[in-house]
FIKOLDO-901972 format. One line per field, with one value per atom (N, C-alpha, C, CB): residue in three letters; x, y, z; atom name. Coordinates in Angstrom, 3 decimals, padded with zeros to 6 digits. Each point is the difference from the previous one (the first is absolute). Glycine has a CB too. Layout:
% FIKOLDO-901972
aa <- (ALA:...)
u <- (X:...)
v <- (Y:...)
w <- (Z:...)
at <- (CA:...)
% end
This chain:
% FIKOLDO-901972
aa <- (UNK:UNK:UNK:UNK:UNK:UNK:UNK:UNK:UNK:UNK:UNK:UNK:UNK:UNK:UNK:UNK:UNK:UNK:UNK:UNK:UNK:UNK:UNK:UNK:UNK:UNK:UNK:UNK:UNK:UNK:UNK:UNK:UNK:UNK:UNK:UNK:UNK:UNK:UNK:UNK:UNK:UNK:UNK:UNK:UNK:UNK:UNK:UNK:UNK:UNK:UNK:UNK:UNK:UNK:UNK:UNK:UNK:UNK:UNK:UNK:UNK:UNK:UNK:UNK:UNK:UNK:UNK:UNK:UNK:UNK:UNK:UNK:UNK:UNK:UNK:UNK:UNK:UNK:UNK:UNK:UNK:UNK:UNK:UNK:UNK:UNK:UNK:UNK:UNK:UNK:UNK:UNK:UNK:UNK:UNK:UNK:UNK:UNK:UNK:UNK:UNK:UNK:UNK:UNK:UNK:UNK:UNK:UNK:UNK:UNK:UNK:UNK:UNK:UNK:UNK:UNK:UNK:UNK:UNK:UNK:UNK:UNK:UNK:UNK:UNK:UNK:UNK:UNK:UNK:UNK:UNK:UNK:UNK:UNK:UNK:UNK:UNK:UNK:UNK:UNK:UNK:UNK:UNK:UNK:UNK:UNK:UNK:UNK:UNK:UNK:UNK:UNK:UNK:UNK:UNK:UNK:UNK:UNK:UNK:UNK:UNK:UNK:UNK:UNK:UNK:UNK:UNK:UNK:UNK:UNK:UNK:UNK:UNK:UNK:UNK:UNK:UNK:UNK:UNK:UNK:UNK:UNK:UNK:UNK:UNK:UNK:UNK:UNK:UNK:UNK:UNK:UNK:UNK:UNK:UNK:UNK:UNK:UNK:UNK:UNK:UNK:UNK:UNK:UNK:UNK:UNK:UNK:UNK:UNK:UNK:UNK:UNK:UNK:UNK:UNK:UNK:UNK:UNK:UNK:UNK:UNK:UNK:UNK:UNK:UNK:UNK:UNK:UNK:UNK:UNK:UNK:UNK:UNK:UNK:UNK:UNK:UNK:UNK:UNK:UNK:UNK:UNK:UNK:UNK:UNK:UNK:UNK:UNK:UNK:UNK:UNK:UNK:UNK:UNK:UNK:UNK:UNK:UNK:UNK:UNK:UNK:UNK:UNK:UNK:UNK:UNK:UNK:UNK:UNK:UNK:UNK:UNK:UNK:UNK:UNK:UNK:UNK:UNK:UNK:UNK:UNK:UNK:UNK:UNK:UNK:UNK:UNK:UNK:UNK:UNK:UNK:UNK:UNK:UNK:UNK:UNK:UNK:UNK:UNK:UNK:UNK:UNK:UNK:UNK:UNK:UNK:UNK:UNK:UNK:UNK:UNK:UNK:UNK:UNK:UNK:UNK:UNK:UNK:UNK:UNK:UNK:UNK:UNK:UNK:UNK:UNK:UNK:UNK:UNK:UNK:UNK:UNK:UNK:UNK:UNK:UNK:UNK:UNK:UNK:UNK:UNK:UNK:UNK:UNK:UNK:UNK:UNK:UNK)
u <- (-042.952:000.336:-000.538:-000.048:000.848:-000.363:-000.846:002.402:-002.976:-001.044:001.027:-002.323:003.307:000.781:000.536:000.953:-000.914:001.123:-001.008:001.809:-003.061:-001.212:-000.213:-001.124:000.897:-000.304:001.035:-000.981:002.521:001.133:-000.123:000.980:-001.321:000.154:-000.852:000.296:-001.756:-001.041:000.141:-001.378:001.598:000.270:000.826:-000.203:001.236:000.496:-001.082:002.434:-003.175:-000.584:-001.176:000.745:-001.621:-000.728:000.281:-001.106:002.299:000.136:000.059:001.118:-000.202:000.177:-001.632:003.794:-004.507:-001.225:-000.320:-000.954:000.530:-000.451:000.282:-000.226:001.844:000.436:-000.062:001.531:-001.681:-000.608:-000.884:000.832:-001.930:-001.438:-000.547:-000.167:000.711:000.149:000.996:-000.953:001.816:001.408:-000.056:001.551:-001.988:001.049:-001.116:002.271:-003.574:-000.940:-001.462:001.166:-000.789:-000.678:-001.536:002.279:-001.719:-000.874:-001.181:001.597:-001.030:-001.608:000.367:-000.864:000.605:000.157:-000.942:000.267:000.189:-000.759:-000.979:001.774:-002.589:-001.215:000.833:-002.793:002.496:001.014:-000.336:-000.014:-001.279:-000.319:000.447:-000.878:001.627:000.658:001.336:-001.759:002.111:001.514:000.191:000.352:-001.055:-000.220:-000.019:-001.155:000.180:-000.429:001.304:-002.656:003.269:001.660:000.709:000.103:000.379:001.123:-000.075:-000.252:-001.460:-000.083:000.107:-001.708:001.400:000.188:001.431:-002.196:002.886:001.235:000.617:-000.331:-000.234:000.694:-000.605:-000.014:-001.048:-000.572:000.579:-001.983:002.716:000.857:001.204:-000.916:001.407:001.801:-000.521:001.582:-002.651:000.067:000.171:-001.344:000.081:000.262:000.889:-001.768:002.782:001.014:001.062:-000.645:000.640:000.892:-000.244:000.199:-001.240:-000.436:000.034:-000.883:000.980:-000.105:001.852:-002.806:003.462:001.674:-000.031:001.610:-002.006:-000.064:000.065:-001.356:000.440:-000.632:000.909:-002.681:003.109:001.153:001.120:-000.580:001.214:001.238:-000.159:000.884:-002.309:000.335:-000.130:-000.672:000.476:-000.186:001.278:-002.475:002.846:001.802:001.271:-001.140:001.600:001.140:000.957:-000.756:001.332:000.857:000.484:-000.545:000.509:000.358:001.250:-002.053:002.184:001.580:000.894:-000.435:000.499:000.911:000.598:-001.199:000.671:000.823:-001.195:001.167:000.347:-000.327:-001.516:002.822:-002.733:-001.121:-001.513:001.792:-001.728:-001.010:-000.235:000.158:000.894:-000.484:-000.450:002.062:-001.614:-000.557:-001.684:002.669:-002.653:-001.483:-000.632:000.258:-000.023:-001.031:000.060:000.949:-000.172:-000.298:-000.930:002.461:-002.365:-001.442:-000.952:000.705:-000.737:-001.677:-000.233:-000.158:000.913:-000.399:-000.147:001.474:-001.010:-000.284:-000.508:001.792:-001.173:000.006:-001.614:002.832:-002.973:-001.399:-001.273:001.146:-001.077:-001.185:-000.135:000.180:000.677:-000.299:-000.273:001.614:-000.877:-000.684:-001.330:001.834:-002.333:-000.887:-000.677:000.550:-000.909:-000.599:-000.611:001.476:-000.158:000.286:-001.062:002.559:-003.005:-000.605:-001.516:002.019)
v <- (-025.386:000.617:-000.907:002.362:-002.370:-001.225:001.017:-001.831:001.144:000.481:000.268:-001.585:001.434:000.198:001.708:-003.207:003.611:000.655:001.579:-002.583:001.877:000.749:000.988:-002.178:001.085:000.227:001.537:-003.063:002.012:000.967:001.420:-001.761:001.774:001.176:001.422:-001.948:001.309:000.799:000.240:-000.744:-000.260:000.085:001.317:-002.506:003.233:001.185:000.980:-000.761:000.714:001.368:000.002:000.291:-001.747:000.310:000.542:-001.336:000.852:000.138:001.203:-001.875:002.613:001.348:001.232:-000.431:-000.586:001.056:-000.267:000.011:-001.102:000.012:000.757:-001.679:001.476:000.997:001.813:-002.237:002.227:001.384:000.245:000.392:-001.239:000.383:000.199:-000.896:-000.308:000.047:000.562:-001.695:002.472:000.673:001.320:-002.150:002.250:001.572:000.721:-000.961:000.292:000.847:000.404:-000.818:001.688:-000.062:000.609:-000.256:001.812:000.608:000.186:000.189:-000.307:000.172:-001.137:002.826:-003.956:-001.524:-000.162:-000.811:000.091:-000.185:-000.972:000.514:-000.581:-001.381:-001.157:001.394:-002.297:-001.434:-000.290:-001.204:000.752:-000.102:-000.049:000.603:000.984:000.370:000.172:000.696:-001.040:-000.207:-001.645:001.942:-002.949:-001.155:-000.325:000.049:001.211:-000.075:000.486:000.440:000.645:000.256:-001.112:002.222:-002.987:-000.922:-000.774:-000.200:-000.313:-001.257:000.497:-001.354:002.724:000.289:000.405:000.399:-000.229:000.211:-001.305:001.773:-002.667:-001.798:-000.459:-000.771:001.156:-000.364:000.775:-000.581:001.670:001.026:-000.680:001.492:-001.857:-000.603:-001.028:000.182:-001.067:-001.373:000.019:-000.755:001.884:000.044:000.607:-000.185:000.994:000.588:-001.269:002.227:-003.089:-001.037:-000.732:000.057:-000.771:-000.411:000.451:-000.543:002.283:000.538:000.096:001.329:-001.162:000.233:-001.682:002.795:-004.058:-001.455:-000.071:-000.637:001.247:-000.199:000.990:-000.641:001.400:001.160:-001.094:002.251:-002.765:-000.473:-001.522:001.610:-002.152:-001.023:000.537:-001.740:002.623:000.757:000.757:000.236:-000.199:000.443:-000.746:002.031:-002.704:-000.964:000.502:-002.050:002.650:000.005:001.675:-001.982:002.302:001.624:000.031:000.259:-001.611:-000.201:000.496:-002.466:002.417:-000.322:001.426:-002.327:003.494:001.256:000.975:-000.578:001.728:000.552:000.990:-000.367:000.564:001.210:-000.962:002.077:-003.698:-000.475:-000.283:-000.635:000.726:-000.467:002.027:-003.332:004.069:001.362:-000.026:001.821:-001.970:000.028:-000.765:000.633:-002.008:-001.130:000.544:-002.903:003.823:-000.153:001.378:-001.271:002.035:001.021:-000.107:000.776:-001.642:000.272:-001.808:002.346:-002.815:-001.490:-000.224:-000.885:001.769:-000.017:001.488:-002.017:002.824:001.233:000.547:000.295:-000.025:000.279:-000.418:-000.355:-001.253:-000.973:000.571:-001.934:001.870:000.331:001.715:-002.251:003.300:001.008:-000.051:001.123:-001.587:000.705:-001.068:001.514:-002.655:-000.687:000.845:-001.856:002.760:000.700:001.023:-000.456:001.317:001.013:-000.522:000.938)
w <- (-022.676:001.271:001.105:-000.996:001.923:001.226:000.811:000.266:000.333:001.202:001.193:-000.704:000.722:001.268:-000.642:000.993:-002.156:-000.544:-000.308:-001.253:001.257:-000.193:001.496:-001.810:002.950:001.041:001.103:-000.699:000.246:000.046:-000.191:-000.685:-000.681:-000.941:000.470:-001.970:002.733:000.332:001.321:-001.636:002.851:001.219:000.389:-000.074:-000.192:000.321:-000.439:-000.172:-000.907:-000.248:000.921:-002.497:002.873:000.074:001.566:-002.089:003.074:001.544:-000.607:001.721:-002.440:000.819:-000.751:000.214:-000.592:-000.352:001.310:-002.604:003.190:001.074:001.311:-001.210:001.184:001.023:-000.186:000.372:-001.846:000.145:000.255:-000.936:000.264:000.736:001.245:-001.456:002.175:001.588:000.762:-000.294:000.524:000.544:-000.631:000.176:-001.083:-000.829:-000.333:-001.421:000.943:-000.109:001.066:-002.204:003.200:000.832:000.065:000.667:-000.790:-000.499:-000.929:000.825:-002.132:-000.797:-000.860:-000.157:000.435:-000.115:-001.445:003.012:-004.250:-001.126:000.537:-001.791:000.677:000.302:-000.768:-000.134:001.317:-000.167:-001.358:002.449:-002.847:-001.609:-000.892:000.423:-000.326:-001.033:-000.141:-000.148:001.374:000.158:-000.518:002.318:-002.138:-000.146:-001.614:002.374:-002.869:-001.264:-001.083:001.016:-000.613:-000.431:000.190:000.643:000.154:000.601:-001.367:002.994:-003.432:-000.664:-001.779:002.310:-002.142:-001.171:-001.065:001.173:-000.109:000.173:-000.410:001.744:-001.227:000.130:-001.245:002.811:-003.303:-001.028:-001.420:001.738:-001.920:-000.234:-000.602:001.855:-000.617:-000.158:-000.964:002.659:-002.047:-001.081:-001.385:001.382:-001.404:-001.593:-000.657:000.037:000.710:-000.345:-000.465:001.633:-000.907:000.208:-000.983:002.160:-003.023:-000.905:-001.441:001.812:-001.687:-001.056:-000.527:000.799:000.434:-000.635:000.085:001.144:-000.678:-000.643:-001.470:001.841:-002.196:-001.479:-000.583:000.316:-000.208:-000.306:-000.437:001.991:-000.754:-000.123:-000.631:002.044:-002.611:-000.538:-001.500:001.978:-002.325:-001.255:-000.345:000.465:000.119:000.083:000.658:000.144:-000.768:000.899:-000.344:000.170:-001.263:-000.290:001.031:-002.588:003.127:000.949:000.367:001.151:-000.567:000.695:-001.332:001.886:-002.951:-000.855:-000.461:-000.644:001.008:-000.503:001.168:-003.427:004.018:000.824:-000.611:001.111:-002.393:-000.130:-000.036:-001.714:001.405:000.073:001.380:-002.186:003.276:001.184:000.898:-000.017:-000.986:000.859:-000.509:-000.073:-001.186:-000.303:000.520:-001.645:001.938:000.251:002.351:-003.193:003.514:001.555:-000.560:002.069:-002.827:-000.078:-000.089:-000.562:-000.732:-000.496:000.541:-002.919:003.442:000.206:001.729:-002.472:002.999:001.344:000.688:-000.046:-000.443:000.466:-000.271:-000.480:-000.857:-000.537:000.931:-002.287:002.016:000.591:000.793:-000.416:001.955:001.384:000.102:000.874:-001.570:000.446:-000.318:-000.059:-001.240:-000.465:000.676:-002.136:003.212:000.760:001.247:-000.950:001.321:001.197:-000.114:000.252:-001.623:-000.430:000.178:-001.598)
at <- (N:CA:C:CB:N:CA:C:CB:N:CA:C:CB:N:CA:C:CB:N:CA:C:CB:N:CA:C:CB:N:CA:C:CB:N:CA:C:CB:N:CA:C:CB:N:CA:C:CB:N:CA:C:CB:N:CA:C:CB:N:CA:C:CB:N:CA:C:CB:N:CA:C:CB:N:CA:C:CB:N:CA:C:CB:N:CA:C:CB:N:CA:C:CB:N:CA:C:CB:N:CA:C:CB:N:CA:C:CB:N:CA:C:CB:N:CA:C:CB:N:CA:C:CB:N:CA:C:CB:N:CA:C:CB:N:CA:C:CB:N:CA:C:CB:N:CA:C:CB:N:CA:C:CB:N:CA:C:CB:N:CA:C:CB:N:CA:C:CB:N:CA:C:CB:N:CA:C:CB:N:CA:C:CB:N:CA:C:CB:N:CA:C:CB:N:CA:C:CB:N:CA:C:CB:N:CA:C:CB:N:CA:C:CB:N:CA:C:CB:N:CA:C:CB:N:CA:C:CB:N:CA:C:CB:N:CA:C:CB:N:CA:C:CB:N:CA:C:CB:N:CA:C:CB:N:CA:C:CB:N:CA:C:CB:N:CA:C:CB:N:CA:C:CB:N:CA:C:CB:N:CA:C:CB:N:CA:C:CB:N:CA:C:CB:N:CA:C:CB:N:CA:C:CB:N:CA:C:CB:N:CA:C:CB:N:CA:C:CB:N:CA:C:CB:N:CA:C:CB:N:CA:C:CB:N:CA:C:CB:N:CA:C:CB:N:CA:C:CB:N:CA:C:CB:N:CA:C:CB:N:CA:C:CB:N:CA:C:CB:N:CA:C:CB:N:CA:C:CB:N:CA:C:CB:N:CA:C:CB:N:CA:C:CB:N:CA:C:CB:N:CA:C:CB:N:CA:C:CB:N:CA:C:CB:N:CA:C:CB:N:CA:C:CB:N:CA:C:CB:N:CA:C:CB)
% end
């Protein structure tokens, strides 16, 4: 992954945390900390999500080749990882 593609990828989430924090949440405002401390954990989250369906899909190549191997391999090969990341 390029550092340009990296940078990309995070730049939208992280403006509009920001603009919530500052614009939308006025009132009973979290402690930056831990809003800071979510953002990265979150980013730290996707990665390994991203790594884990890597190692998925080099352990499975063959998916393309019949529709019921390509329904299973978007479940338990993408689908799975990330919820249970999300949890």
């Amino acid at each position: 992954m390029s550092d340009l593609a990296l940078v990309v990828s995070i730049l939208p989430a992280l403006i509009i945390a920001v603009l919530v924090y500052v614009y939308v949440d006025k009132y009973e405002k979290e402690p930056t900390g831990q809003v800071v401390l979510t953002f990265f954990i979150g980013v730290g989250l996707s990665l390994l999500a991203y790594f884990i369906e890597e190692f998925i899909h080099t352990h499975h190549p063959d998916y393309g080749s019949n529709i019921l191997l390509t329904f299973a391999y978007s479940f338990y090969g993408v689908s799975v990882p990330e919820e249970l990341l999300k949890l």
